[in-house]
C-alpha positions in Angstrom: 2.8 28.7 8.5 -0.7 30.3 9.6 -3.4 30.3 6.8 -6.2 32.7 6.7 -9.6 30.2 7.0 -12.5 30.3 4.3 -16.2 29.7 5.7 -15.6 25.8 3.8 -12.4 25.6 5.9 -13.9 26.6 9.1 -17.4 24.0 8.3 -15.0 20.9 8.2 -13.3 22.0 11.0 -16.4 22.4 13.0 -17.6 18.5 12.3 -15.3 16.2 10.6 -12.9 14.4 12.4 -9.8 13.8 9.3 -7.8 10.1 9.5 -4.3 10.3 10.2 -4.1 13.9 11.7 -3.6 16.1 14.8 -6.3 18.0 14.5 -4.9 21.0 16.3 -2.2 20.7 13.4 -5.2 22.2 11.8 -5.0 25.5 13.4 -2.8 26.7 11.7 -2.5 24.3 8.7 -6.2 24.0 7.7 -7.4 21.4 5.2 -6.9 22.3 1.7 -10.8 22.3 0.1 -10.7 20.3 -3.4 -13.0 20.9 -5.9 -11.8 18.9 -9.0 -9.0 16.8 -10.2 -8.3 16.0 -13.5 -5.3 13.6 -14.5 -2.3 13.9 -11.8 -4.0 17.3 -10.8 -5.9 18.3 -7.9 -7.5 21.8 -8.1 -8.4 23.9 -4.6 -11.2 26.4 -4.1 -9.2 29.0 -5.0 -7.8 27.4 -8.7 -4.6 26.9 -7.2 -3.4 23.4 -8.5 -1.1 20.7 -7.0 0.6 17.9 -8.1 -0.7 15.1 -6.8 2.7 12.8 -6.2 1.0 10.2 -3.7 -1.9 9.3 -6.1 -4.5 10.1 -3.2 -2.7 7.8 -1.0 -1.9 5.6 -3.3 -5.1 4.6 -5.2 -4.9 6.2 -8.1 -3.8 5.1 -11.1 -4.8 6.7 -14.3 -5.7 10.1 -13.0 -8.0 12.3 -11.4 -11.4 12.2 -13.2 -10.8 9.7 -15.9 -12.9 9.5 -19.2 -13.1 6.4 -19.4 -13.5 4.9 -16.1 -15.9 7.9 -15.1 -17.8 6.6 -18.4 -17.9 3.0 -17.6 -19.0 4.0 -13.9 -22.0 6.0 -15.2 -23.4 3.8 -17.6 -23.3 1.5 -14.2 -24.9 3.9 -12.3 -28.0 3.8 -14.7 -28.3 -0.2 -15.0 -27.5 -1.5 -10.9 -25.9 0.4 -8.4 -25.5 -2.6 -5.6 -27.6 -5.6 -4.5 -26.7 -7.8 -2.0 -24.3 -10.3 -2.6 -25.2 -13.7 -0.8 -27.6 -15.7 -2.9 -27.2 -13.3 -5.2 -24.5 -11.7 -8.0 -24.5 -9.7 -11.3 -21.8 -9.9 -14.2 -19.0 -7.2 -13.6 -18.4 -9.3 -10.5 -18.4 -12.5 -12.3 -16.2 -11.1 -15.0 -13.5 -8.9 -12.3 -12.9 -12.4 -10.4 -12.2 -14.1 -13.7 -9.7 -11.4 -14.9 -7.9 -11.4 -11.3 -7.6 -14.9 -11.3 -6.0 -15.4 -14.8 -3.7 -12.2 -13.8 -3.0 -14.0 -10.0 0.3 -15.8 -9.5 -0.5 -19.5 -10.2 -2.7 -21.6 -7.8 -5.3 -18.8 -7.1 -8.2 -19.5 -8.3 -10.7 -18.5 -5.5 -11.9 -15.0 -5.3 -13.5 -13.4 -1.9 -14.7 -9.3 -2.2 -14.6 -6.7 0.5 -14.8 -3.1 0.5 -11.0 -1.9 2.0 -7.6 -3.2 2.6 -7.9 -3.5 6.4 -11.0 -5.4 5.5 -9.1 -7.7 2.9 -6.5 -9.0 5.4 -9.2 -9.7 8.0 -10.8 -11.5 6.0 -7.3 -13.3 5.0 -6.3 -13.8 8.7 -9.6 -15.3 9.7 -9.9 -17.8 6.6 -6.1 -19.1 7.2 -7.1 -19.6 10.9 -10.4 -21.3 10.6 -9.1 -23.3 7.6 -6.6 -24.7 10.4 -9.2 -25.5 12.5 -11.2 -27.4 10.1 -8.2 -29.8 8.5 -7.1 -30.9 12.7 -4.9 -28.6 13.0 -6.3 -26.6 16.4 -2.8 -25.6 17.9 -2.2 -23.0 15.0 -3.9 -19.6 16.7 -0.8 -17.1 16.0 0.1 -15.1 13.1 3.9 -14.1 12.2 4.6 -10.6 11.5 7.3 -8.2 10.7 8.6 -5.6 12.4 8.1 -2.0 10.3 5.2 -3.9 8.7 1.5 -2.0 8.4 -1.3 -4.3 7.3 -4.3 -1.6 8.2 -6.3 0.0 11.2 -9.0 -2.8 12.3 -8.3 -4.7 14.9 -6.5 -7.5 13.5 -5.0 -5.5 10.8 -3.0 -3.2 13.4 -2.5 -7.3 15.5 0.0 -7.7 13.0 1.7 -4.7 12.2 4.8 -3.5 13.3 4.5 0.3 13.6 4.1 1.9 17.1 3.4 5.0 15.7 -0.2 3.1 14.9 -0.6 0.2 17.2 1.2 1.0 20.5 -1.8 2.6 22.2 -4.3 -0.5 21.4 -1.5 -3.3 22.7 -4.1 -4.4 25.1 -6.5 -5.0 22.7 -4.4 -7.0 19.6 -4.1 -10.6 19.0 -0.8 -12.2 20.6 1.6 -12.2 17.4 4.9 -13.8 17.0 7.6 -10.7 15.8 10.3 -11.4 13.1 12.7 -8.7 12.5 11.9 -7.7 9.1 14.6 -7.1 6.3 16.3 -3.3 6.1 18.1 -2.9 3.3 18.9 0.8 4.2 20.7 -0.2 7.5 21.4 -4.1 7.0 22.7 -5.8 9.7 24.8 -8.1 7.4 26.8 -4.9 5.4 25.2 -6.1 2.4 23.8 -4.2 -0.8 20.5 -5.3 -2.5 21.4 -6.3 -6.0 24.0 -9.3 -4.3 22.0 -9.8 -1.6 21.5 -13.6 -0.5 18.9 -12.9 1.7 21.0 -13.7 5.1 18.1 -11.9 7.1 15.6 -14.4 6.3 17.0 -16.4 9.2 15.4 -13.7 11.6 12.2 -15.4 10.1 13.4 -18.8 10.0 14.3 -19.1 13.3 10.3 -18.0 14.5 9.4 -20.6 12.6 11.3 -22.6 13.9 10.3 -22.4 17.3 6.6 -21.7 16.8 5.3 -23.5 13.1 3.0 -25.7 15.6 1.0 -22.7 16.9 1.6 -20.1 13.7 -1.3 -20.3 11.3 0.1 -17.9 8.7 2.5 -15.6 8.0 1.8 -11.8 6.3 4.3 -9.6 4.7 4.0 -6.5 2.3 6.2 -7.9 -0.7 9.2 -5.8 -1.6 7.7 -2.6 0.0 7.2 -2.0 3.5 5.2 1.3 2.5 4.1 3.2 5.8 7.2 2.2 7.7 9.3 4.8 5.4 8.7 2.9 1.3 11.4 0.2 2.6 12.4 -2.0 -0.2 14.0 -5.4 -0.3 14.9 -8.0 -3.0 12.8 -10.5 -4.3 15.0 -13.5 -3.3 13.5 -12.3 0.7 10.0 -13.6 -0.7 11.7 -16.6 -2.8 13.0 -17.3 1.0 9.8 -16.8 3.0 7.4 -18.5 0.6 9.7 -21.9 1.1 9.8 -21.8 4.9 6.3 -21.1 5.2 5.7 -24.3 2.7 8.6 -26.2 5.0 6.7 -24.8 8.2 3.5 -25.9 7.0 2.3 -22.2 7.3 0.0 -20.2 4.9 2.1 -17.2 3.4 -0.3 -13.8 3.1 1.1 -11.5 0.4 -0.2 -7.8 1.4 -0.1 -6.4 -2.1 -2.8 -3.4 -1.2 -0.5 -1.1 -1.9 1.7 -2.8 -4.0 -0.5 -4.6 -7.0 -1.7 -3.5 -9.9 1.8 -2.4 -11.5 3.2 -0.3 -8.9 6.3 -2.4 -8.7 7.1 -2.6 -12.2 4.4 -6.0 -12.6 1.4 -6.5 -11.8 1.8 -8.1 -8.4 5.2 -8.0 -6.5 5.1 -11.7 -5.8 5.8 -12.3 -9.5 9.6 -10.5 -9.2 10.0 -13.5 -6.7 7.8 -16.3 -8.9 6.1 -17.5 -6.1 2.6 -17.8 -5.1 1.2 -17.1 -1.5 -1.5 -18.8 0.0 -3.4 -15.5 -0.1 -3.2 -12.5 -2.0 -4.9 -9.2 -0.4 -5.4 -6.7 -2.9 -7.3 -3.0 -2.8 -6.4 0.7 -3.2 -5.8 0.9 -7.2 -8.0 -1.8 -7.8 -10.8 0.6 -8.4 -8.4 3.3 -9.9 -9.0 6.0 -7.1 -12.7 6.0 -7.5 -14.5 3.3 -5.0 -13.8 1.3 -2.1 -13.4 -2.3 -3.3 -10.6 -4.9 -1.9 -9.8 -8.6 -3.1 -8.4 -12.0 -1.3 -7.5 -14.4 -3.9 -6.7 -17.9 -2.7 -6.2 -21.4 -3.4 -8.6 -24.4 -4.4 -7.2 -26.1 -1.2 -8.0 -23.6 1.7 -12.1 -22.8 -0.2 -12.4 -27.2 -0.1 -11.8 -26.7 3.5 -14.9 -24.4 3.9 -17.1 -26.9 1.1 -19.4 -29.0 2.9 -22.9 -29.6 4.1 -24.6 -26.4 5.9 -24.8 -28.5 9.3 -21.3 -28.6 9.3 -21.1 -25.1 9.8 -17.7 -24.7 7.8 -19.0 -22.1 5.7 -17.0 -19.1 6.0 -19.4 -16.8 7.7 -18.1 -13.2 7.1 -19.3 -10.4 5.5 -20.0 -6.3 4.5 -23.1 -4.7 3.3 -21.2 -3.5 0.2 -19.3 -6.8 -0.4 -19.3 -7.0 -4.1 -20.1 -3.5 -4.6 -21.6 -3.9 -8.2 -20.4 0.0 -9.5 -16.8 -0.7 -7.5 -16.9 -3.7 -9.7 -17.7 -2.6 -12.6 -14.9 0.3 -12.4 -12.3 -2.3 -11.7 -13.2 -4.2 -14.7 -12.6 -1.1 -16.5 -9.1 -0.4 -15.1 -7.9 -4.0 -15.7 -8.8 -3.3 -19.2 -7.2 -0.3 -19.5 -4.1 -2.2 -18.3 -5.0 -4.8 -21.3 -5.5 -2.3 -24.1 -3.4 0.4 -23.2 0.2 -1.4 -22.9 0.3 0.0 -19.4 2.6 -2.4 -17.6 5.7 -0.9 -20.6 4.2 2.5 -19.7 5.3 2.0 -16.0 8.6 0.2 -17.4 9.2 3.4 -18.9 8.5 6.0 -16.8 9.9 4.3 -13.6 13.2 4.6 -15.6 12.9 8.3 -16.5 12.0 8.8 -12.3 15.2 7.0 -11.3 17.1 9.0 -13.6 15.8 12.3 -13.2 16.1 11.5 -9.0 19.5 10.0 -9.0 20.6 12.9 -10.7 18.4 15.3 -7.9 19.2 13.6 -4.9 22.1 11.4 -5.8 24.8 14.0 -3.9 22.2 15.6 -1.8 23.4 16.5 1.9 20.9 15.1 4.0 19.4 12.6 1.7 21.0 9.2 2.9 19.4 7.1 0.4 17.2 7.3 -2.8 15.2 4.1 -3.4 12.8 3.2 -6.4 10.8 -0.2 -6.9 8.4 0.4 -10.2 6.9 3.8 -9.8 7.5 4.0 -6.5 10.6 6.2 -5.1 11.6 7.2 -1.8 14.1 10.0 -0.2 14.9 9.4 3.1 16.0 12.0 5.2 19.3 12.0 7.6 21.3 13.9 10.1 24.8 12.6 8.6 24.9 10.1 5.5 28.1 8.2 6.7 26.3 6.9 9.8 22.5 7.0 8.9 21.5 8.6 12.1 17.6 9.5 11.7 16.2 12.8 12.4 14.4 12.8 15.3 10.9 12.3 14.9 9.9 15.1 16.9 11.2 17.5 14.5 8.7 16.6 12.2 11.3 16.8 9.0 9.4 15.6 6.4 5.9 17.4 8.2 7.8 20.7 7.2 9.0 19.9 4.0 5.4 18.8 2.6 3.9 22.2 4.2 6.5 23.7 2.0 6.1 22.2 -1.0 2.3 22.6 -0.9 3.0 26.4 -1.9 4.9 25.6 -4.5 2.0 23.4 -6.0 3.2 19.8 -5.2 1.7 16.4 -3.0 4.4 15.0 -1.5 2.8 13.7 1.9 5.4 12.4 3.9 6.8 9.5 6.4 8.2 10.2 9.2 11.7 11.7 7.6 11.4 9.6 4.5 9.6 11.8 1.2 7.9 9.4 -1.5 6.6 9.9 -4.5 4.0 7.4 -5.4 2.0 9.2 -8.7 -0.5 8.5 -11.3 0.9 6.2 -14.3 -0.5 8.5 -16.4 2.1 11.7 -15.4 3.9 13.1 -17.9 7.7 13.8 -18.6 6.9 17.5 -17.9 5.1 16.5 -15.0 7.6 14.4 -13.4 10.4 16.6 -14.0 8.2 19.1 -12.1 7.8 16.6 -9.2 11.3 16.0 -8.9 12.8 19.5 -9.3 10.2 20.6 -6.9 11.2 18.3 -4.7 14.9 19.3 -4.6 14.2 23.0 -4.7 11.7 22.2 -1.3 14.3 20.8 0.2 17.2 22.3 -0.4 15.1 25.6 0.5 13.8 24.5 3.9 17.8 22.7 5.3 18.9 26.6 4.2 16.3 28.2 6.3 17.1 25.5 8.8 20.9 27.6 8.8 22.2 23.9 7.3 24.8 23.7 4.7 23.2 22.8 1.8 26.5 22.6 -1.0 
């Protein structure tokens, strides 16, 4: 598929480097210039529209150009735009950490501000392994990860996540990090289905711990969602598991919710399906509602009484950003946790995530091709197989799901893929008309590209 170029086209091509890509992709497949969104709409130079399914990878919440969130950040704009935030603070900082902490699973009561999610579980990794150092415990230096897992791009971030497709090349550069096979519900190892499962792959885990509690300072997991290994989904009894060997283990648990919080499962935060609180809570992405880089570690009274002590000590957690405690990111994540107060959105998603499941089931459900369809909340995946009996993968270099979001870009619609796996991750605020749009779409993109592929398709 070769586009003809505009002159905006052919400026960004000339100097900006885009995350995520192949730029020669970009030959022929040229980014798409945006010049306005409004709700789950995203409007191109031309005034061709498209759906936006992902919610800008996965940040926004209430839609593209929001009333009242682009109000609140205005008024902002006029009063204080930033100041630094050591020795010194304003009120929509003051007032976000008290709404996250009365919204936080029990126990955290400590807030700590950053500007991104690779940022946020830096900052978690460092505090859990300095908190160890200070309370005599100096032979905890590892972290625990999962495999499939993706905590962000920095450094540490990439140290314990499990996607090659990210982290492969830097291996000579990341942290030494104990592996757990991670739970895969799609192709379980123990035959069993979700809604009966007892968990059996928690002994993966268990037996790390086992063998390395005296050196592992913490372990991080994405809870329920694995998101960029393919939107894999697993019960809640898997945390209910994890969060009582880490307490057995003596390790700190990290709960990765930066994609997952703020209602995309179907509550608030995902560690509330499994009641349990983490040690750590990394939050970002729809805290701000799509509009401004702002993350979030909440944590407990125990790991900040570790850092409290005389300046001489030099126990102070000594970590920060320029825009730490961004006072206009602030005061737009006020505003969208007040929208969730006043605006009955966590029934809204209870609703809608119903309707998706229905209207996808009833899409996919028989589909050749589609081995599974899996929802959590508002979030719903379609993964993508050679034959549904044995779950044999499409080979990556095919570049399935590359093909079928080229595809469904002409026909108006977001779906940015995984690997072979198709999400849909969209704004709270779509409507029925809308969603039944995304889904159809969907089916029709794919049905249409296996046909041209010289697939069966009936």
């Amino acid at each position: 598929m070769v586009r003809e170029i505009t002159e905006l086209q052919a400026r960004d091509l000339q100097h900006i480097w885009h995350p995520c890509s192949q730029m020669k992709d970009y030959e022929a497949f040229p980014p798409i210039i945006i010049k306005k969104g409004q709700g789950v709409w995203l409007y191109d130079e031309h005034d061709k529209r498209y759906l936006d399914a992902v919610s800008s990878w996965w940040v926004n919440l209430f839609g593209h150009a929001n009333p009242r969130i682009s109000r609140a950040l205005s008024h902002q704009a006029f009063t204080l735009e930033h100041t630094i935030f050591a020795n010194f603070t304003h009120e929509p900082a003051i007032r976000l950490a008290e709404k996250l902490v009365a919204l936080a699973p029990p126990g955290l009561h400590k807030v700590f501000l950053a500007d991104n999610g690779s940022s946020a579980v830096e900052v978690a990794l460092k505090m859990s392994f300095q908190y160890h150092m200070q309370t005599g415990k100096q032979t905890k230096t590892r972290f625990l990860a999962f495999t499939d897992a993706y905590h962000g791009e920095t450094v540490g971030a990439l140290s314990v996540g499990g996607v090659g497709l990210y982290n492969e090349v830097f291996e000579p550069l990341l942290l030494d990090t104990v592996r757990a096979q991670g739970p895969d519900c799609f192709r379980c190892p123990f035959q069993k289905l979700p809604e009966s499962c007892d968990a059996s792959c928690s002994q993966f885990v268990e037996e790390q711990l086992k063998m390395h509690h005296e050196e592992i300072t913490a372990v991080i997991i994405e809870p329920l969602i694995q998101a960029a290994a393919g939107m894999k989904m697993y019960p809640p009894i898997y945390l209910k598991r994890l969060r009582a060997l880490c307490s057995q283990y003596d390790v700190h648990l990290i709960a990765d919710e930066i994609a997952v919080g703020f209602g995309r499962t179907g509550t608030m935060f995902a560690c509330e399906q499994a009641s349990i609180s983490p040690d750590f809570m990394c939050l970002s992405k729809g805290i701000t509602g799509g509009y401004l880089p702002l993350s979030a570690v909440l944590t407990s009274d125990e790991v900040y009484n570790a850092f409290y002590d005389e300046y001489g000590t030099m126990k102070a957690f000594l970590h920060s950003h320029s825009y730490s405690g961004n006072t206009l990111a602030c005061r737009v994540a006020l505003e969208v946790l007040t929208i969730f107060e006043e605006e009955q959105i966590m029934d809204m998603i209870q609703r809608k995530g119903q309707q998706m499941r229905e209207l996808a089931m009833a899409a996919f459900g028989d589909m050749p091709y589609v081995g599974e369809y899996r929802q959590v909340g508002l979030v719903g995946a379609i993964e993508l197989v050679v034959d549904r009996q044995t779950k044999e993968p499409f080979a990556s270099e095919e570049r399935i799901g590359y093909q079928i979001y080229q595809q469904a870009l002409v026909k108006g619609l977001l779906i940015r893929p995984l690997g072979n796996i198709v999400y849909f991750m969209p704004p709270y605020i779509i409507s029925n008309e809308e969603m039944t749009f995304m889904i159809n779409t969907t089916k029709e993109t794919i049905e249409q590209f296996f046909k041209d592929r010289g697939n069966e398709v009936d």
